[in-house]
Phi, psi and omega in degrees: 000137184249147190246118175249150174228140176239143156228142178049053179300150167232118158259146195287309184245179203264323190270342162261266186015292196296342202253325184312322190298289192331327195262003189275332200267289185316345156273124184327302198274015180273075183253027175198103151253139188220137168244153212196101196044259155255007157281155172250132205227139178228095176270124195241113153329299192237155181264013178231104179270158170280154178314331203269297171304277215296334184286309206303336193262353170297313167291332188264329202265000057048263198298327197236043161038031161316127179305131165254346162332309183323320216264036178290340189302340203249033180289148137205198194309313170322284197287323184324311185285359190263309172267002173233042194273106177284025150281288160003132180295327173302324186300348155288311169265020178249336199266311186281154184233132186273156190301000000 
């Protein structure tokens, strides 16, 4: 089972706090979240995800500014042309590692 942690997210309202879980829920390989202090541990069903969950975790951790490095693990063949597309808004942070 693979676990990605977002730490220390800031929501602005009460009603994004709510829009983040919802939209955390609604990705398929997503099958535990717990949070355990100030991190959020996100437990993932498969340890090889679809292109459609990796665009979602990419579009949510982006927006509520979750290190995207983590979701390098999940390059493979299949994906490689999309997702290690160095034009992409992500690819610096999920491929480059800053000094």
């Amino acid at each position: 089972m693979t676990t990605l942690v977002a730490r220390e997210i800031v929501y602005y309202s009460s009603r994004d706090e709510d829009c983040f879980f919802s939209w955390l829920h609604q990705i398929k390989c997503v099958s535990d979240v717990r949070g355990i202090g100030c991190e959020l541990h996100i437990s993932l069903n498969e340890t090889q995800i679809s292109d459609d969950d990796l665009r979602e975790f990419i579009s949510l951790f982006h927006r509520y500014g979750v290190d995207k490095a983590q979701l390098s693990q999940f390059i493979n063949q299949n994906n490689t042309i999309w997702f290690a597309n160095e034009n992409a808004y992500w690819y610096r942070d999920v491929f480059i590692k800053s000094p």
